[in-house]
C-alpha positions as CSV (number, residue, x, y, z in Angstrom):
1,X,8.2,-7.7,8.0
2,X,8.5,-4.0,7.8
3,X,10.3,-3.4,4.1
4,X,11.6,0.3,4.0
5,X,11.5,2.5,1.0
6,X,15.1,3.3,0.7
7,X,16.6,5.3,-1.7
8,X,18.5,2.8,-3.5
9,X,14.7,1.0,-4.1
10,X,13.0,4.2,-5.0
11,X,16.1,4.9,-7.3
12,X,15.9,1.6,-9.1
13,X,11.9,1.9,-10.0
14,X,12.8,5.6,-11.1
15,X,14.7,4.4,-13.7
16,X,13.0,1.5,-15.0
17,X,10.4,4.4,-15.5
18,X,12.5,7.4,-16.6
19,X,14.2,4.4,-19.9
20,X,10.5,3.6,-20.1
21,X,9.5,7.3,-21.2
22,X,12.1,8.9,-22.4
23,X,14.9,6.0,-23.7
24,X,16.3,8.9,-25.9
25,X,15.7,12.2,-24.5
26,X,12.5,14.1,-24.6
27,X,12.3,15.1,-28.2
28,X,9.5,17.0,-27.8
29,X,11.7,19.4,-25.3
30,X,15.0,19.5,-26.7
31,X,13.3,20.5,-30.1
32,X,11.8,23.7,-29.2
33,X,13.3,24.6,-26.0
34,X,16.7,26.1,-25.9
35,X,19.1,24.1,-23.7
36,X,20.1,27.2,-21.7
37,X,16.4,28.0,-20.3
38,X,15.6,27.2,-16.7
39,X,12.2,27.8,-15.2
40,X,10.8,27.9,-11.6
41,X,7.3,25.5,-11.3
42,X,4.9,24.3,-8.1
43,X,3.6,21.4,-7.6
44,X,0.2,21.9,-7.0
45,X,-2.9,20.2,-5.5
46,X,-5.6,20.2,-7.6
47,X,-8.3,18.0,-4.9
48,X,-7.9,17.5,-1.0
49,X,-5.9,14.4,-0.2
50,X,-3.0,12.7,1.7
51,X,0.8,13.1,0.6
52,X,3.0,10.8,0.0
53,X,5.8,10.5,-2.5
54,X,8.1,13.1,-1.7
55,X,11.5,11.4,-1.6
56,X,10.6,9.6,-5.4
57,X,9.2,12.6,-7.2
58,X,12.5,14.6,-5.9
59,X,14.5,10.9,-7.2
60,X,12.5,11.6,-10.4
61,X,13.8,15.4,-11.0
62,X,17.5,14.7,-9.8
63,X,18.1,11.2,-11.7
64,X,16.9,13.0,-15.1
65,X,19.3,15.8,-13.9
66,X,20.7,16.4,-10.8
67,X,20.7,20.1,-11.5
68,X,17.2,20.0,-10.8
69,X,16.2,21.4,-7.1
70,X,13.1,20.1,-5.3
71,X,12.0,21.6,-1.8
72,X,8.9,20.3,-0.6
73,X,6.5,22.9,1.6
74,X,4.9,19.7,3.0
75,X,5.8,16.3,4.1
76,X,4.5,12.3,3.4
77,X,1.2,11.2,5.8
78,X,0.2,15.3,6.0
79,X,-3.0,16.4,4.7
80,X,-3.3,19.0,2.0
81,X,-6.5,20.6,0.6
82,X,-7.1,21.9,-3.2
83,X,-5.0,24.6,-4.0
84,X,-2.1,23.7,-1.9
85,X,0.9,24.4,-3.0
86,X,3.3,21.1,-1.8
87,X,6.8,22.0,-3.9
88,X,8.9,24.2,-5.5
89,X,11.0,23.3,-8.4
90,X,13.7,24.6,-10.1
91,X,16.3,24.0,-12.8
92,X,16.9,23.6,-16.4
93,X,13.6,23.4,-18.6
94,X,14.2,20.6,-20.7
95,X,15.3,18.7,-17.8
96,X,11.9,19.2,-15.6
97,X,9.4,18.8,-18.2
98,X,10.9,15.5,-19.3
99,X,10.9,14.5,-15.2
100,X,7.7,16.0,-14.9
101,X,5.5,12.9,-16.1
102,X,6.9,10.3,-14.3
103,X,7.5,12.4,-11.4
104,X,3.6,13.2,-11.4
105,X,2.4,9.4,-12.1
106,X,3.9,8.1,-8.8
107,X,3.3,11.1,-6.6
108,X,-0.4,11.3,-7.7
109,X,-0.7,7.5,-7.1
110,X,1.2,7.3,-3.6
111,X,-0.9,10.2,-2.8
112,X,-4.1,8.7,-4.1
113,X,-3.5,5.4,-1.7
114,X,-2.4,7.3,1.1
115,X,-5.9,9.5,0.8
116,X,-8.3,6.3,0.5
117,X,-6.1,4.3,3.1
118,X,-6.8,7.3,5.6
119,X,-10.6,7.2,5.2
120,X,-10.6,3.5,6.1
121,X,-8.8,4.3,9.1
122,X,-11.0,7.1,10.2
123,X,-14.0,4.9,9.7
124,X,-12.2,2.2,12.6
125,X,-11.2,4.8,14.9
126,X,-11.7,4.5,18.2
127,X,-11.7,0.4,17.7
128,X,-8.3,-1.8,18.2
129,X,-9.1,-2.9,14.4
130,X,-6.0,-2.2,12.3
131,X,-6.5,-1.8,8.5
132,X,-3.6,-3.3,6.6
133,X,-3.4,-3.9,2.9
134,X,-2.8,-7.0,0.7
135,X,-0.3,-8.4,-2.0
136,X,-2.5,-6.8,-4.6
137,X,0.2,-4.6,-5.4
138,X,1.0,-3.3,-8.8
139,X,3.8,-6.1,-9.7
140,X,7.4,-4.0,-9.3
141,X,5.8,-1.0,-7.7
142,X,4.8,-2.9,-4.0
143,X,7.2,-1.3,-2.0
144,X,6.2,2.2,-3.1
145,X,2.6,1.6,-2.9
146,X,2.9,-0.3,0.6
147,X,4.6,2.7,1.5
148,X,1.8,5.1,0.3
149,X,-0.8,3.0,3.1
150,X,1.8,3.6,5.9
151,X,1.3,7.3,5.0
152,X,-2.5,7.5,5.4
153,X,-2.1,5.3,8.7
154,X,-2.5,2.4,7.6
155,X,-0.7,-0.8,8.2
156,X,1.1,-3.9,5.8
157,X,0.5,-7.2,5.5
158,X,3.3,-9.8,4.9
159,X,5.6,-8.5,2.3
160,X,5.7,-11.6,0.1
161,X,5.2,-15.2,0.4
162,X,8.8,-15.7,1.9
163,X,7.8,-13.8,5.2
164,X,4.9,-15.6,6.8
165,X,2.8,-18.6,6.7
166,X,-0.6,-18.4,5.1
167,X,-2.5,-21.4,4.8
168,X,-5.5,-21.3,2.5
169,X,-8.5,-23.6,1.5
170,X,-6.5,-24.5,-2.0
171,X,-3.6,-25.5,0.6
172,X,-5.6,-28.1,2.3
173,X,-7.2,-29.3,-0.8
174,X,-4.0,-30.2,-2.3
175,X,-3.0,-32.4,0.6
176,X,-6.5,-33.8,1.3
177,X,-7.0,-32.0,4.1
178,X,-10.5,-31.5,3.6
179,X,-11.8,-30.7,7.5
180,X,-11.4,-32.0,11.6
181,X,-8.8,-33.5,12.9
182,X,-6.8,-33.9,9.5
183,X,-7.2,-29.8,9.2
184,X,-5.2,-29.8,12.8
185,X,-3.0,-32.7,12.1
186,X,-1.9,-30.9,9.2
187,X,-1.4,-27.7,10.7
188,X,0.3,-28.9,13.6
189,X,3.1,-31.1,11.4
190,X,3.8,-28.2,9.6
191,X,4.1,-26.2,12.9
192,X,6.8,-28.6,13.9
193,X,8.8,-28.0,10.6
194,X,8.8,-24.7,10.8
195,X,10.8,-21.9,12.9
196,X,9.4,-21.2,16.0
197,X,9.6,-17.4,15.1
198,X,7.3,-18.5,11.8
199,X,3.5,-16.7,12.1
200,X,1.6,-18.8,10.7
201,X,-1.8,-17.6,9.6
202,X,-4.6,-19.9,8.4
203,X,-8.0,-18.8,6.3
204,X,-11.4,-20.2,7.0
205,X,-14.5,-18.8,5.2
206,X,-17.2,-21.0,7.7
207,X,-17.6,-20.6,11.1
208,X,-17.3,-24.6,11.4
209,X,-14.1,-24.8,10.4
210,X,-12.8,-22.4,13.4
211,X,-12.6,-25.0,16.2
212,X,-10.1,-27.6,14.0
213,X,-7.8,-24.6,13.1
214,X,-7.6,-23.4,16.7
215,X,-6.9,-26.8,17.8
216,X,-3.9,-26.4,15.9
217,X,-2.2,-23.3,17.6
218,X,-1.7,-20.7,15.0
219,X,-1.3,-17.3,15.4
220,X,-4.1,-15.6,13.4
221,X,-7.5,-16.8,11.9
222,X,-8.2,-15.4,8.7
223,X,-12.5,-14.8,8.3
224,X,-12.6,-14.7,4.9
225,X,-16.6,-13.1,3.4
226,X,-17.8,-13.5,6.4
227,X,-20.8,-11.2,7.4
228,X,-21.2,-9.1,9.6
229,X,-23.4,-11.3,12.2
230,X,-20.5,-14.3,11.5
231,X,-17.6,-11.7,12.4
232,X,-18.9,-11.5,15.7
233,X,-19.6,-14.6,16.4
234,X,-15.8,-15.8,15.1
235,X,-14.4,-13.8,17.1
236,X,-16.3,-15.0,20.5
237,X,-15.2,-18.3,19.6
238,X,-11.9,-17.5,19.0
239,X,-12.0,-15.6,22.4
240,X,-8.5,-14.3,22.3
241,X,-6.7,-17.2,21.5
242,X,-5.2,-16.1,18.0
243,X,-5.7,-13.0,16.3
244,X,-8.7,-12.6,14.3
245,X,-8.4,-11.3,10.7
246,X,-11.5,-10.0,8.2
247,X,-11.3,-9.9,4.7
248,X,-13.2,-10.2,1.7
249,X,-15.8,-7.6,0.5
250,X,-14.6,-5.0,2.7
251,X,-16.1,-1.6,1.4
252,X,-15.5,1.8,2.9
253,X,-19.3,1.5,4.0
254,X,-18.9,-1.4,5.9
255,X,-15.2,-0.4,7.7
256,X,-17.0,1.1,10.8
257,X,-19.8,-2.4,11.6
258,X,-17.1,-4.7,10.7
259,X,-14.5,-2.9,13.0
260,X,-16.8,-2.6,15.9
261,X,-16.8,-6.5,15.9
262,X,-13.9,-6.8,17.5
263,X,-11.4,-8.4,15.0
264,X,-7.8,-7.9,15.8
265,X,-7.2,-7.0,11.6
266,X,-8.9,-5.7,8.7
267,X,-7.4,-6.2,5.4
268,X,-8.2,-4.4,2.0
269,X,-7.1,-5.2,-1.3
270,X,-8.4,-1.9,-2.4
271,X,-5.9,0.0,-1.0
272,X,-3.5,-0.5,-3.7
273,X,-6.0,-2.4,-6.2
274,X,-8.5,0.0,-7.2
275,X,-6.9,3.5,-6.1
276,X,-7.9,6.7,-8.0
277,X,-5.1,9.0,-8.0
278,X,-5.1,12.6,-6.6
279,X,-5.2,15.3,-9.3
280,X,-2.0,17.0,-9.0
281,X,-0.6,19.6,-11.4
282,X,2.8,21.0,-12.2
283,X,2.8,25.1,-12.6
284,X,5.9,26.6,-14.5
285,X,5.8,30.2,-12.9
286,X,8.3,31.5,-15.2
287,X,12.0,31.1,-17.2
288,X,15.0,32.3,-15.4
């Protein structure tokens, strides 16, 4: 399920975080700054990197006051390189330096997983791989940073538990499930419970374990730490007859070998779990 960033989303995470930093007004601001000062300011790229963020920056200058005017010289998913100027702002002083943190937080970390999430899928070029993230989202923030991979080219997982079936070895445990043909009996009742528009996707981390989970007709095969040499050798057993997912220890290093296995899906928690941000600075050019 494809879960749009729309403004009323991007609105109400801008002001959880705008009550989170300044609940009373920038004191800081209002104390030295005369109310009737407006300035002019760029944002400005300080590294190379990937934009995304636009429309909640903007959300985070107009909801601290909607005198406040943004125009952004370039657009989410373009590239920029250091020294780039990406937005003009204008408006009352004390207004855009109390936006201007929480403006900057979110664009530099959209930006930042929009920049790693476009290596990744440079490194799988020219394969059908597609590299998708993972629910290891910031908790409250997934929808922005889910956003953020579709900008570097990348792709989402499920958006939550409620969207899709994924069966994992805890799963089977719990029922006693623990291999053969109570793996596909399993699988297969809860087939029959479910919608028929239900994907249901199932993890295996041994090759062995393949045949009982195909037996079953789901829809995608998770290969969870498998190697490089396993990959390969899942997916010729698999042969077409349900999607074949990687995961687990997938490093920027290993993107192009593990993509030229022929898996239908490559999924990285990294995307949104161990993101750097992209340096990105805010310029007052003078007071009007």
């Amino acid at each position: 399920m494809l879960m749009k960033l729309t403004p009323e989303a991007i609105n109400s995470v801008i002001r959880m975080a705008l009550a989170e930093d300044a609940p009373w007004g920038d004191l800081t601001s209002q104390s030295i700054i005369p109310a009737s000062t407006r300035i002019t300011a760029q944002l400005v790229a300080r590294e190379d990197g990937v934009l995304s963020g636009e429309d909640v920056f903007r959300a985070a200058m107009s909801l601290t006051n909607p005198a406040i005017e943004t125009e952004f010289l370039l657009h989410d998913a373009e590239p920029f390189t250091k020294g780039a100027l990406l937005a003009n702002i204008q408006g009352p002083a004390q207004s855009v330096l109390q936006a201007e943190r929480v403006a900057l937080n979110f664009t530099q970390r959209m930006s930042g997983i929009a920049t790693l999430t476009a290596k990744y899928v440079a490194e799988a070029a020219g394969t059908k791989a597609r590299i998708v993230d993972t629910r290891k989202t910031t908790p409250g923030l997934r929808l922005i940073e889910r956003y953020a991979v579709r900008c570097g080219g990348g792709h989402n997982h499920r958006f939550s538990l409620s969207d899709a079936v994924m069966v994992k070895d805890n799963h089977l445990a719990l029922i006693g499930a623990h291999g053969g043909e109570a793996v596909t009996a399993a699988l297969r009742a809860m087939r029959a419970s479910l919608p028929h528009t239900t994907h249901i996707e199932v993890e295996v981390d041994r090759i062995d374990q393949i045949d009982a989970v195909l037996a079953a007709n789901v829809d995608t095969i998770l290969l969870d730490n498998f190697t490089t040499p396993q990959l390969r050798e899942g997916v010729q057993q698999i042969a077409g007859r349900a999607l074949v997912e990687a995961s687990g220890g997938i490093t920027l290093e290993r993107i192009r070998e593990i993509a030229s296995t022929g898996v239908d899906i490559i999924s990285i928690g990294a995307l949104t779990q161990n993101v750097r941000s992209i340096d990105l600075g805010l310029d007052i050019q003078s007071s009007i």
